[in-house]
C-alpha positions in Angstrom: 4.3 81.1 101.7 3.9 79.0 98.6 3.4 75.3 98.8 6.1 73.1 96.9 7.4 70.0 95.3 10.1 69.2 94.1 11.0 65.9 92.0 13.8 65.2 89.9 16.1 63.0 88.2 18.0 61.0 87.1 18.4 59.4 91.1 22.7 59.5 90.6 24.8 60.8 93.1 25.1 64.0 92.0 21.8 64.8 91.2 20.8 64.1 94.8 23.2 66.3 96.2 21.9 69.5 93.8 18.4 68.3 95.0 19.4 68.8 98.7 21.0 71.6 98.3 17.8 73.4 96.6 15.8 71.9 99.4 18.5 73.1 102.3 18.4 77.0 100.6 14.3 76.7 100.7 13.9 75.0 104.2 16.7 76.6 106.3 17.5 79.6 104.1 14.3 80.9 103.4 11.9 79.2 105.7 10.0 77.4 102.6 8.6 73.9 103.3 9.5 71.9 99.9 8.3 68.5 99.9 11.3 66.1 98.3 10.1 62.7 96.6 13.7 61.4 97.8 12.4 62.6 101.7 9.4 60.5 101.1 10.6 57.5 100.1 8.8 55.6 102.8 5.3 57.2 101.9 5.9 55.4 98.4 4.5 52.1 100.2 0.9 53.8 100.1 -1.2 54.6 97.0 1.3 55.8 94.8 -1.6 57.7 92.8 -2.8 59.4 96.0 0.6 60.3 96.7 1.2 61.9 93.7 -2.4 63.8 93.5 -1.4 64.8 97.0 2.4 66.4 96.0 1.3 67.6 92.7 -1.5 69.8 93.9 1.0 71.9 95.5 1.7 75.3 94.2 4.4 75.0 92.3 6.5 71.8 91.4 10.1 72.3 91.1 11.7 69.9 88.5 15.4 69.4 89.0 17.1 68.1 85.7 19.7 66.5 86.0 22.1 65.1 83.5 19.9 62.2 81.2 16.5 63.4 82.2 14.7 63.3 79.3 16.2 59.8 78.2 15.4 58.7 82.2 12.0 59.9 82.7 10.4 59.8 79.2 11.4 56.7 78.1 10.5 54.1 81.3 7.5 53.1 79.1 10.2 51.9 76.1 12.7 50.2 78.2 13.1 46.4 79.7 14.1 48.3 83.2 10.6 48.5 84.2 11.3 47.2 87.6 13.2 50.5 88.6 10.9 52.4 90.7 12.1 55.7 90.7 12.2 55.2 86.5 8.3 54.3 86.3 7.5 57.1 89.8 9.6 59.4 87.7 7.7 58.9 84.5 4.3 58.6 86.3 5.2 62.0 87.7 6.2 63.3 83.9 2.6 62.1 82.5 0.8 63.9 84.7 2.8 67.2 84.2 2.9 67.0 80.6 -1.1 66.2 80.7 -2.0 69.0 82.7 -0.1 71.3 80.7 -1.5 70.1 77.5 -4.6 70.4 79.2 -4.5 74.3 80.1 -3.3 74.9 76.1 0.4 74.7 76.9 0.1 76.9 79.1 2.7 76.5 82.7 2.4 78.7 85.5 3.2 75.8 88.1 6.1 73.7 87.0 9.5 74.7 87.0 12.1 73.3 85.6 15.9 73.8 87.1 19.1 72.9 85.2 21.2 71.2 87.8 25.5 70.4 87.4 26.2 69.0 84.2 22.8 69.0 82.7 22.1 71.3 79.4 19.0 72.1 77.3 19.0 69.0 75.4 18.3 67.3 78.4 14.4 69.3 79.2 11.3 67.6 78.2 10.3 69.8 75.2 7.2 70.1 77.0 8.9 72.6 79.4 10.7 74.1 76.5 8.9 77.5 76.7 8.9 77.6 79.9 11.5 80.1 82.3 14.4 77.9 82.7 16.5 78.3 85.8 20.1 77.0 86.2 21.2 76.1 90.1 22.8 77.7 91.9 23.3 80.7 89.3 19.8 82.2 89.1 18.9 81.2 92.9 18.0 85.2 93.5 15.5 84.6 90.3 14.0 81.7 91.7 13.2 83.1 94.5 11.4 85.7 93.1 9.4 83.5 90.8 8.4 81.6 93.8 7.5 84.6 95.6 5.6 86.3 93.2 8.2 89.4 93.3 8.9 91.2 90.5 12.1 90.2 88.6 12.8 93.7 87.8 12.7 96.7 90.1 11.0 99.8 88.5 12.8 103.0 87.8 13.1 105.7 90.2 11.4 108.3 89.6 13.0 111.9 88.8 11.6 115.4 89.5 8.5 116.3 87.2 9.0 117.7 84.1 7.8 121.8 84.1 5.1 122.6 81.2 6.0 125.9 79.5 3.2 127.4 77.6 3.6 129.5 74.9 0.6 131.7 73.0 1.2 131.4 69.5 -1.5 134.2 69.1 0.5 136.7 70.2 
């Protein structure tokens, strides 16, 4: 079973609940164990560097966009609300995935971003841009599979074998 992550934002109300939800189908549905940065808000109180090495060397992250996540996440470095936690954990958290992507040549086999209620493509990172985007709860199936490493698509089913006729064009 693959190791996860998942982080998200913006922290609203009904971001939260999408996040759970993801976590509840992963953990009780499919027997996946998803850490949750919301589930380890008491951990925060150590290292918050080791604590991010620690979730971010998981197999895949999942990143749950919510509604403003760009504006939330990218800009705590711009803003005079410094003093929100999740804002500079969230951004922290962002820096690190956008450097190690930049680092393999833009290439993303690890993060995955998920469209949650209410959130559209102008809200992902363009660094995730190219990436598979999933929306939740539509493409849960997909996500699944992705996680799983099964193939999205099933392969044909094979018919009877064609019958080779040959014919002497000498005569």
């Amino acid at each position: 079973m693959p190791s996860l992550f998942l982080t998200y934002g913006p922290h609203d109300e009904r971001t939260v609940e999408k996040v759970k939800e993801i976590h509840d189908y992963l953990r009780t549905e499919q027997s996946i164990h998803c850490h949750v940065d919301y589930k380890d808000l008491r951990t925060r109180s150590m290292n918050v560097n080791m604590w991010i090495n620690d979730n971010l060397g998981r197999d895949f992250v999942l990143v749950g966009i919510g509604k403003g996540y760009t504006e939330y996440t990218c800009s705590y470095l711009s803003t005079d609300d410094t003093d929100d936690p999740n804002r500079s954990y969230n951004g922290s958290i962002f820096d690190r995935l956008q450097s190690e992507i930049i680092h393999n040549g833009c290439w993303n086999k690890r993060y995955i971003p998920i469209l949650l209620d209410g959130a559209t493509d102008d809200d992902l990172p363009s660094i995730l841009r190219t990436t598979t985007l999933y929306h939740w709860p539509k493409d849960q199936q997909k996500l699944l599979d992705r996680l799983l490493g099964r193939q999205e698509f099933k392969p044909p089913l094979r018919g009877s074998r064609p019958i080779a006729v040959v014919k002497s064009v000498l005569g």
